[in-house]
TIDRENMAR-417042 format. One line per 2 residues: number of its first residue (from 1); their letters; for each residue x, y, z of N, C-alpha, C. Coordinates in pm, whole numbers. Layout:
BEGIN
NUM) a) X:Y:Z:X:Y:Z:X:Y:Z; ...
This chain:
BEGIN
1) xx) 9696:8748:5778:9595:8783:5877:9566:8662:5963; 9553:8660:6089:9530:8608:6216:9407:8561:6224
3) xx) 9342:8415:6184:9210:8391:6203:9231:8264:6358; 9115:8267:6397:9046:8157:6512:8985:8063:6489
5) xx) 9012:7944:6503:8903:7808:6441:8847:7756:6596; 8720:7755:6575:8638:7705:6737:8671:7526:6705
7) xx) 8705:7489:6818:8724:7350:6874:8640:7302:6912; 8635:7383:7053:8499:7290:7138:8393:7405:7197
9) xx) 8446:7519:7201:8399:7631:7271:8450:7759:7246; 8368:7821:7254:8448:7987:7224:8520:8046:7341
11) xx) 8538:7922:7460:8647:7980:7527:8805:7908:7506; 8764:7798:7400:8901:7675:7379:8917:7694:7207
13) xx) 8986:7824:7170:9047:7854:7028:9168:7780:7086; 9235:7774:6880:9334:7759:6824:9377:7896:6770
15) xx) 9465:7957:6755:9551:8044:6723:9551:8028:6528; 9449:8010:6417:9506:7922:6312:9633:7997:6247
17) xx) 9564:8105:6267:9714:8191:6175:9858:8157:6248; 9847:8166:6381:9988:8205:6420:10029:8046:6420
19) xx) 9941:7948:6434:9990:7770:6430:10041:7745:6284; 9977:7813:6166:10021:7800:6040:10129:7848:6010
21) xx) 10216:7930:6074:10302:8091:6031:10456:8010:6156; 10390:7940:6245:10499:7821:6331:10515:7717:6237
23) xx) 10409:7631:6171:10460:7532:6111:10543:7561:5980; 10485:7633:5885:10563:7678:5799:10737:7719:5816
25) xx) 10760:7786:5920:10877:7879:5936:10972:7708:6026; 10911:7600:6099:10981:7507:6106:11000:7383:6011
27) xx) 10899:7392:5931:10910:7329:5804:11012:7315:5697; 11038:7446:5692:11131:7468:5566:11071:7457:5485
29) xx) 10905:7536:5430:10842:7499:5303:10920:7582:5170; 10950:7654:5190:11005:7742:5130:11144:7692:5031
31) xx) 11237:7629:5137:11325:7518:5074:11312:7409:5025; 11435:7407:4913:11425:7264:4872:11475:7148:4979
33) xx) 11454:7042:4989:11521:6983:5106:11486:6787:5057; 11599:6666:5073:11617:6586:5053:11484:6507:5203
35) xx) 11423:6584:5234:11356:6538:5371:11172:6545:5312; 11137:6430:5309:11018:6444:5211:10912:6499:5303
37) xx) 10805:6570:5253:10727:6725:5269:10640:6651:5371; 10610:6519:5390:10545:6524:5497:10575:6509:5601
39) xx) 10706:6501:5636:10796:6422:5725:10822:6633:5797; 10839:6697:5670:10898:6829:5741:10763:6874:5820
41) xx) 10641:6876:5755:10554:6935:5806:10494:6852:5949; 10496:6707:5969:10504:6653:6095:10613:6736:6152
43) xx) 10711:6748:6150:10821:6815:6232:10737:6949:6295; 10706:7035:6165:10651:7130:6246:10533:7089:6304
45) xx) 10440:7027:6315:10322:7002:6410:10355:6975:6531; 10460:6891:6520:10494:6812:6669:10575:6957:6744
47) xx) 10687:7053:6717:10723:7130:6760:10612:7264:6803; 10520:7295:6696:10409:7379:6740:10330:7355:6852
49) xx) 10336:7164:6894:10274:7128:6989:10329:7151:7151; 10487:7121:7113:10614:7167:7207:10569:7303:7257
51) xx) 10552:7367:7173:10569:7556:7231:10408:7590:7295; 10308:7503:7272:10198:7510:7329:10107:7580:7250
53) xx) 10124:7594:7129:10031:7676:7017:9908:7550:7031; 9862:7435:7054:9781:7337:7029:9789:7321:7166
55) xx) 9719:7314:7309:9716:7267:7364:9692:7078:7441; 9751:7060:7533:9698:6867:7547:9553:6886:7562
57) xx) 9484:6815:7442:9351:6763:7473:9276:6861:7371; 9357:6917:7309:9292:7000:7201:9313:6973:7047
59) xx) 9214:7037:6959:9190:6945:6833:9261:7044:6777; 9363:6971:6672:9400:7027:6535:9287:7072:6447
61) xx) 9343:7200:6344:9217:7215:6272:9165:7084:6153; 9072:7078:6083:9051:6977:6007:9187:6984:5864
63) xx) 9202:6805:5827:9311:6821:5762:9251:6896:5619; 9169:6924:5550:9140:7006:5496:9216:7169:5508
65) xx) 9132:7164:5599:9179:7339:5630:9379:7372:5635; 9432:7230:5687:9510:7263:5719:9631:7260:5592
67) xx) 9573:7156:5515:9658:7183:5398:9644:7297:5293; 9495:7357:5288:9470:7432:5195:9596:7570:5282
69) xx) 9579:7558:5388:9674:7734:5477:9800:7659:5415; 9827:7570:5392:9968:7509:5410:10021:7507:5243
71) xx) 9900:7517:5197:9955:7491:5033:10043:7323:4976; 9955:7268:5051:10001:7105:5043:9906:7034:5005
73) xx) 9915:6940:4968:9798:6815:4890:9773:6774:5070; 9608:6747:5109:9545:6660:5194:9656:6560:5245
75) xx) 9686:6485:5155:9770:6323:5145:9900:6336:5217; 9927:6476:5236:10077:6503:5247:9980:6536:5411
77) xx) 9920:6628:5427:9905:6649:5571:9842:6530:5661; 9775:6414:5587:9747:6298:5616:9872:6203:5714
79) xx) 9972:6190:5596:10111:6113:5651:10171:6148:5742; 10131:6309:5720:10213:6396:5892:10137:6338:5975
81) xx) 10025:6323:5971:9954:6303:6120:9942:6167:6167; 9942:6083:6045:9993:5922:6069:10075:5907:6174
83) xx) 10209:6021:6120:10363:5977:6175:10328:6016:6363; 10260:6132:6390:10257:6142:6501:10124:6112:6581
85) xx) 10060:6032:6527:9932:5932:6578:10043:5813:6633; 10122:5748:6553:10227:5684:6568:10264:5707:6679
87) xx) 10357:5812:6732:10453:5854:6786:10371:5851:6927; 10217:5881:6930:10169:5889:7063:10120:6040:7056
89) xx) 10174:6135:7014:10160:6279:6996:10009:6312:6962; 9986:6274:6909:9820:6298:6861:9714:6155:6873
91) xx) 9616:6170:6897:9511:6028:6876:9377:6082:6788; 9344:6009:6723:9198:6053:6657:9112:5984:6716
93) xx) 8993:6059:6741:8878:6002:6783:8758:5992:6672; 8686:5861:6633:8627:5854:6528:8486:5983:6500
95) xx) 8482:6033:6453:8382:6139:6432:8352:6240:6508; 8491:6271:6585:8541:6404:6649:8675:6505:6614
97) xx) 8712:6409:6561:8840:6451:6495:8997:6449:6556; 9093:6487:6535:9280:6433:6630:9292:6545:6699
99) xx) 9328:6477:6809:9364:6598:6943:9486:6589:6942; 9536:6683:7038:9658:6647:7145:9636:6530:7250
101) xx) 9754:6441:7241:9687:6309:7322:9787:6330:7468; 9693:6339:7580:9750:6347:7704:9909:6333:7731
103) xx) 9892:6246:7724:10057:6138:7746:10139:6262:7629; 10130:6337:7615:10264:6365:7570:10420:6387:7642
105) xx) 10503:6343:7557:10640:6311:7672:10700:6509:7678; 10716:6510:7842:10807:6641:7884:10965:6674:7870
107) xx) 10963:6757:7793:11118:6753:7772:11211:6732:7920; 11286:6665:7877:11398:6620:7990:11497:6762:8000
109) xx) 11534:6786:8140:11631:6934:8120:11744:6877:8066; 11815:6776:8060:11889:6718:8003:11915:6600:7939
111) xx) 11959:6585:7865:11930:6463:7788:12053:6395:7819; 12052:6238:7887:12111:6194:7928:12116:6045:7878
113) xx) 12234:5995:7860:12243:5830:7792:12249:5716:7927; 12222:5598:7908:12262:5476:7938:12333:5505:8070
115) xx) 12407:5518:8018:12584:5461:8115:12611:5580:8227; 12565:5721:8148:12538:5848:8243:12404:5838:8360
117) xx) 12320:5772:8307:12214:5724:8382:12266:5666:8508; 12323:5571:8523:12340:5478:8644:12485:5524:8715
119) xx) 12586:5596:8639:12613:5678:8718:12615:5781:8825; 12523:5821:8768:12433:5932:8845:12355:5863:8971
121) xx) 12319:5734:8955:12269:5658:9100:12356:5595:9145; 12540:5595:9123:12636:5539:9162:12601:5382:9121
123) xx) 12604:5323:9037:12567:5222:9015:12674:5179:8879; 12726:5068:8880:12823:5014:8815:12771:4965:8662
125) xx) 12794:4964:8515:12754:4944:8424:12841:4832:8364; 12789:4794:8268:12865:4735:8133:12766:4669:8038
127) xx) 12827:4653:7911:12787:4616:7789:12809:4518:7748; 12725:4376:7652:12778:4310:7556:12752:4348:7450
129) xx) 12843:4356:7374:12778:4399:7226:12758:4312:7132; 12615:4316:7069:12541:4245:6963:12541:4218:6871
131) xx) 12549:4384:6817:12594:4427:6671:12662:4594:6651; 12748:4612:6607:12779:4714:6511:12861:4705:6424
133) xx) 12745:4776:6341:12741:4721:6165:12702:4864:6130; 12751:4866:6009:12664:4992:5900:12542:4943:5760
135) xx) 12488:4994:5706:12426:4954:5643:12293:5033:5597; 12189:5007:5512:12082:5119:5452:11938:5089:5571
137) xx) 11948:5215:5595:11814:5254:5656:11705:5122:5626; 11583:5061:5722:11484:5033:5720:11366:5170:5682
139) xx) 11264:5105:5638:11174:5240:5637:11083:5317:5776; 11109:5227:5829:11092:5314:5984:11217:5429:6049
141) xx) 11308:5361:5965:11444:5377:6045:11436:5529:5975; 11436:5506:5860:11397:5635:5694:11302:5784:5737
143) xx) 11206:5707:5818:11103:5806:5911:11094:5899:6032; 11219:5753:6084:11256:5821:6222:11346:5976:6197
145) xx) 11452:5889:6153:11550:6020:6077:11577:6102:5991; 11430:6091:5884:11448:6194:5788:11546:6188:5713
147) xx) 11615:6088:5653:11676:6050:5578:11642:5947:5413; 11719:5977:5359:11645:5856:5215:11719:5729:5238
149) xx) 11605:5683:5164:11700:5537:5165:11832:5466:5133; 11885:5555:5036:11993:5497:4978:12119:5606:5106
151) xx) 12096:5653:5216:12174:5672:5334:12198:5596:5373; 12362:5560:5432:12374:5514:5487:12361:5546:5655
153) xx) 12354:5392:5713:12351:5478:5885:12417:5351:5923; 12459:5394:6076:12569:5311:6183:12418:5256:6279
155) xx) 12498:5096:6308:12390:5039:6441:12460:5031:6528; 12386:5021:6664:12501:4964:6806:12344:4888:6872
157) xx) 12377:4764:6872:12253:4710:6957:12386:4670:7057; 12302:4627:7157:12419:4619:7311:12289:4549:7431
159) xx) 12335:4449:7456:12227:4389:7643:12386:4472:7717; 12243:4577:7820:12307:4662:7943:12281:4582:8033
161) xx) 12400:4588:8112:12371:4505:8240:12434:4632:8351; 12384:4617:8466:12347:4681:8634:12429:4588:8724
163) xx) 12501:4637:8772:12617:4569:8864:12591:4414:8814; 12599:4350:8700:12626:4221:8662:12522:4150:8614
165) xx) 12405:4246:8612:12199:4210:8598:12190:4196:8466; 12161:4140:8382:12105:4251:8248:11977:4335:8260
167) xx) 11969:4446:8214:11860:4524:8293:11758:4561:8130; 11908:4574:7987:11850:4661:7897:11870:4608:7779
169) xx) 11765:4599:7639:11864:4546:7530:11808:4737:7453; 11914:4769:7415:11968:4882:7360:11981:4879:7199
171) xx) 11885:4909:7098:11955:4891:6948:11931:5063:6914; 11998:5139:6871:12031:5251:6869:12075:5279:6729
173) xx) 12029:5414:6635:12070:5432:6495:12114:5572:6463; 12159:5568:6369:12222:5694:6400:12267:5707:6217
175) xx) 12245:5804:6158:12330:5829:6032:12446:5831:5986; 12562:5785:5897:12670:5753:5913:12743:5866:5900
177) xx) 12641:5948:5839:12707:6082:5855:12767:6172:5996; 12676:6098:6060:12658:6139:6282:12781:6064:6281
179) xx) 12750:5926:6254:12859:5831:6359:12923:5756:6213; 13041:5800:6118:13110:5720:6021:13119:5574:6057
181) xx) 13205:5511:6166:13224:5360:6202:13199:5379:6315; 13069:5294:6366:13021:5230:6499:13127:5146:6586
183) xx) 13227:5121:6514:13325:5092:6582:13406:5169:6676; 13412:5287:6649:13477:5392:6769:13372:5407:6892
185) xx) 13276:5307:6892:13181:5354:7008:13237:5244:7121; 13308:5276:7233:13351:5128:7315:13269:5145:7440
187) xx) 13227:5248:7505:13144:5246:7576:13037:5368:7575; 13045:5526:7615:12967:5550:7614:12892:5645:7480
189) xx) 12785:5615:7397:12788:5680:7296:12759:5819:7332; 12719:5879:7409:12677:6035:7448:12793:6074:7463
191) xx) 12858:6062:7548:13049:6104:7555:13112:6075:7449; 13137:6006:7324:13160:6018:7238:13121:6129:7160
193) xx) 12985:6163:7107:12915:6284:7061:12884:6375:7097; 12905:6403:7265:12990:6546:7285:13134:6589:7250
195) xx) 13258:6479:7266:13354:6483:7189:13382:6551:7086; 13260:6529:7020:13290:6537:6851:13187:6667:6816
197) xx) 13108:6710:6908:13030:6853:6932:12926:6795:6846; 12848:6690:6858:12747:6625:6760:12619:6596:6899
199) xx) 12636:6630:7048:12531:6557:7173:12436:6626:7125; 12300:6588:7136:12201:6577:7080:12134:6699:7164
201) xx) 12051:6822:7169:12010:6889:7253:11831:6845:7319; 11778:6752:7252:11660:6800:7250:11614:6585:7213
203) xx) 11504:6603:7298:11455:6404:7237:11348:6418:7245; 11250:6352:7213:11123:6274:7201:11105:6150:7225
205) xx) 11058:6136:7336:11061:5963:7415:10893:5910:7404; 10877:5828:7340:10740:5715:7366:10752:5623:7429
207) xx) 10688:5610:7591:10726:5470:7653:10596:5387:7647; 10629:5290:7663:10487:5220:7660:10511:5012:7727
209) xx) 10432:4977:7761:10421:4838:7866:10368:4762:7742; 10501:4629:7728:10473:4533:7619:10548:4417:7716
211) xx) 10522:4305:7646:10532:4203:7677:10709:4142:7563; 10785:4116:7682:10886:4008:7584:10889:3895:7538
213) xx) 10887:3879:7389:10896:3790:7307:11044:3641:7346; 11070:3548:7296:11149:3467:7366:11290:3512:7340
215) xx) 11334:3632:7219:11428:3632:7199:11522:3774:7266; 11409:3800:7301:11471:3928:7409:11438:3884:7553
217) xx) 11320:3782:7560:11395:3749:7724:11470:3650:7736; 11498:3554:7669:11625:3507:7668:11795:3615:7697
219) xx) 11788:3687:7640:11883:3766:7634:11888:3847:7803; 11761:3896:7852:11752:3984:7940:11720:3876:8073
221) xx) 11721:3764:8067:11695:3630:8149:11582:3623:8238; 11475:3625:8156:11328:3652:8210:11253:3550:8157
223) xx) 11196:3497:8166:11048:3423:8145:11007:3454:7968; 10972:3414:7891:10901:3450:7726:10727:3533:7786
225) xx) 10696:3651:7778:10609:3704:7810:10643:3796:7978; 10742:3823:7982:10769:3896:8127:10749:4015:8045
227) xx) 10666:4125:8153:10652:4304:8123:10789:4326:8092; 10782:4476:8026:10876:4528:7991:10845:4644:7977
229) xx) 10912:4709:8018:10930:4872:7936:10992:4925:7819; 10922:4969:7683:10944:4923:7577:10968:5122:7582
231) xx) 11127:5143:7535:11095:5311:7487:11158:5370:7362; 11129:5440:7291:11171:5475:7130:11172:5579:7168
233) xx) 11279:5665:7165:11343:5808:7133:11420:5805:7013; 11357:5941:6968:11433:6041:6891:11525:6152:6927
235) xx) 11633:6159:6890:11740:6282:7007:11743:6388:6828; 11776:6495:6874:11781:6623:6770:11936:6711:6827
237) xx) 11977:6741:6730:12045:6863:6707:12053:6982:6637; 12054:7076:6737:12028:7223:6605:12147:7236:6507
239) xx) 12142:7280:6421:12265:7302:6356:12175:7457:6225; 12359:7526:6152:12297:7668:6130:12348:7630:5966
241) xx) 12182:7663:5895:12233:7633:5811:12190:7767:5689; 12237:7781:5584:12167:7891:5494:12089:7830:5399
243) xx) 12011:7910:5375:11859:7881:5290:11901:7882:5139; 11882:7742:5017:11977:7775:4894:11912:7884:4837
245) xx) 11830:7966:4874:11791:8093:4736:11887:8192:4795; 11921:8205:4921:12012:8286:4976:12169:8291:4915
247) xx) 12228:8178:4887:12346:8116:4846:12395:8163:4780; 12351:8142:4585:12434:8256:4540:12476:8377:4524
249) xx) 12333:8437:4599:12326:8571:4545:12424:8603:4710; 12479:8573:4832:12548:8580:4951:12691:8561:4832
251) xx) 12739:8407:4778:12887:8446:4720:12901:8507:4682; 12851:8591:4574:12804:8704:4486:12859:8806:4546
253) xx) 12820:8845:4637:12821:8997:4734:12990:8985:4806; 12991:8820:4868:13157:8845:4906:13243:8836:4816
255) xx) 13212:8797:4679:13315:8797:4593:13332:8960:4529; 13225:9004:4545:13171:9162:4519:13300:9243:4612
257) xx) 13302:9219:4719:13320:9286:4865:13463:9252:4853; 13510:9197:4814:13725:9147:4809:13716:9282:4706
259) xx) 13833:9393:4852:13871:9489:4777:14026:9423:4692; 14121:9506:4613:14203:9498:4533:14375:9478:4660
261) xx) 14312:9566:4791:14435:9542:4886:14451:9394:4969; 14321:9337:4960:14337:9214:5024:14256:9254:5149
263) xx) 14209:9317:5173:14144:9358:5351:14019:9273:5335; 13986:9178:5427:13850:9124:5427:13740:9198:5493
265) xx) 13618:9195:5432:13488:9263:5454:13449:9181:5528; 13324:9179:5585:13221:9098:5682:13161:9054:5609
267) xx) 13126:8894:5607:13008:8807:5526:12919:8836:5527; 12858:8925:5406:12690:8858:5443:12617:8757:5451
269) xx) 12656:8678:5495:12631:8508:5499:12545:8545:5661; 12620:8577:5727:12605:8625:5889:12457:8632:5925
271) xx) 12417:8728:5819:12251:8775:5893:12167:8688:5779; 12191:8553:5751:12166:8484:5676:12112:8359:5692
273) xx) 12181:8343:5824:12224:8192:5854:12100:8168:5987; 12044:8016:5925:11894:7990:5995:11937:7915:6107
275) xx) 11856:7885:6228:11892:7751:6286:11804:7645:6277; 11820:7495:6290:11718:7426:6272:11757:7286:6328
277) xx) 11660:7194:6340:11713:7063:6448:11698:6962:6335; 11769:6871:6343:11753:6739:6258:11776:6634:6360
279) xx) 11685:6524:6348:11709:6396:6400:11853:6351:6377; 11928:6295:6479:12006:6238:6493:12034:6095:6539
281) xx) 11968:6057:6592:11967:5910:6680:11791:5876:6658; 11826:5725:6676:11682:5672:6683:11662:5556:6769
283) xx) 11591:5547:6910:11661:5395:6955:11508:5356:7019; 11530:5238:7005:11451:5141:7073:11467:5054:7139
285) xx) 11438:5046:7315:11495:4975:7410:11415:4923:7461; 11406:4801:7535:11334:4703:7586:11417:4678:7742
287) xx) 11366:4741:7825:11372:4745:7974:11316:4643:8066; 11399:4538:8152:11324:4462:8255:11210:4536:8372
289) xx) 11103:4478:8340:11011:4577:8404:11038:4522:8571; 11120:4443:8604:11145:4410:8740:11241:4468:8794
291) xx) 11340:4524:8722:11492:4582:8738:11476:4707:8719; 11357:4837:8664:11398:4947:8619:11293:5024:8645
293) xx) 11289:5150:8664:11148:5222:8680:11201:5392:8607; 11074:5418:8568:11114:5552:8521:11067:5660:8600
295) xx) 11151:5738:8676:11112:5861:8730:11133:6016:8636; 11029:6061:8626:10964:6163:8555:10927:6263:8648
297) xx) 10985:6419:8622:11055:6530:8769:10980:6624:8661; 10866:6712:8751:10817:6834:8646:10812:6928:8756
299) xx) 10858:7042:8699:10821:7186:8760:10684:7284:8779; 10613:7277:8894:10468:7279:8879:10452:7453:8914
């Protein structure tokens, strides 16, 4: 059943049932899953926020309420909201409670890399490369991607340079499962992972104005304290996967279904099979705030 939680006014509801009945169904509560429970249920908040079930500037219900609909310990709906207080996605206000925080980033119609970037303004590129290496997740890194620790993942840090400028330092992550050896990456990683049918459909960008430290403006040939444009995206891919309570009892039925002549039946696997996005990439770039500007295109 479909209840209403008042926010601010009885003309500014929340939807609670149908926001609970979104997070759940993007969650995967239901499944078992190597992706720890608060990390899934941030997933669904931040996507419920995507589809506009929570409007910008509007309050989540209290984390109370929201774990008891959710059938989760407080602590667990706590860490979700950490992760996207973090992210910029939500802000709490002390003794009002966490909204939707303005600044949320607009999906891009396309998600576009580096090197495709300055193409697109006819503009000449290249790379030095820093590092690529493989090696175990950091615990940010663990957060970003929903992965455990003992995963391995691929790095590519890289200073971008603009007809001969350096403009970008680029450190970029990715699961080794996405990218086996960072070594097949020689220039562009997005054209690579369309290649391989792995391009990411979907990102989450936080930009934000920081100051460079001496070892990134050294690198980017600026002053120790020159602005910067500091941005962390997350890129996603859907992929179709089946639910394990579904599993055996699906082999079951096709092993059922092999008649004695050899003629194959239709899987019931078919009307089975879920879709769902997993983090794929995780990067954090540090932009010359003299060399670069971000233009941001919305449909009004």
């Amino acid at each position: 059943m479909n209840r209403t939680w008042d926010i601010k006014s009885a003309t500014d509801m929340v939807d609670l049932g149908h926001l609970i009945q979104h997070v759940r169904e993007v969650s995967d509560l239901e499944m078992e899953s190597a992706t720890p429970l608060y990390l899934r249920i941030e997933r669904g908040i931040e996507q419920s926020i995507e589809a506009g079930l929570v409007a910008i500037n509007d309050a989540l219900p209290a984390e109370r309420e929201l774990a008891h609909a959710l059938g989760v310990s407080r602590v667990t709906v706590r860490n979700a909201v950490r992760v996207l207080v973090q992210k910029g996605i939500l802000v709490q206000r002390h003794g009002a409670g966490t909204f939707v925080a303005s600044r949320v980033a607009q999906r891009p119609r396309q998600i576009t890399g580096f090197t495709e970037d300055m193409q697109i303004r006819g503009l000449s590129t290249s790379a030095l490369w820093l590092d690529r290496s493989s090696g175990t997740p950091t615990p940010e890194e663990c957060e970003a991607l929903e992965i455990m620790p003992d995963d391995a993942v691929s790095r590519l840090y890289r200073l971008r340079t603009v007809d001969g400028k350096p403009v970008c330092l680029e450190h970029a992550v990715l699961p080794k499962s996405v990218l086996p050896d960072p070594a097949m990456i020689e220039t562009s990683l997005y054209s690579w992972l369309e290649t391989h049918h792995q391009r990411p459909t979907r990102c989450m960008q936080k930009l934000s104005a920081r100051l460079l430290d001496v070892s990134h403006a050294h690198l980017l040939e600026v002053p120790t304290g020159s602005a910067c444009l500091y941005v962390e995206r997350r890129s996603f891919l859907k992929q179709n996967v089946m639910p394990d309570h579904f599993e055996t009892e699906a082999r079951g039925m096709v092993h059922a279904s092999e008649p004695s002549n050899g003629r194959a039946f239709p899987s019931p696997r078919i009307g089975l099979v879920k879709q769902i996005e997993r983090p794929i990439e995780f990067v954090r770039a540090h932009f010359r705030g003299d060399l670069y500007e971000f233009v941001s295109e919305s449909v009004i």
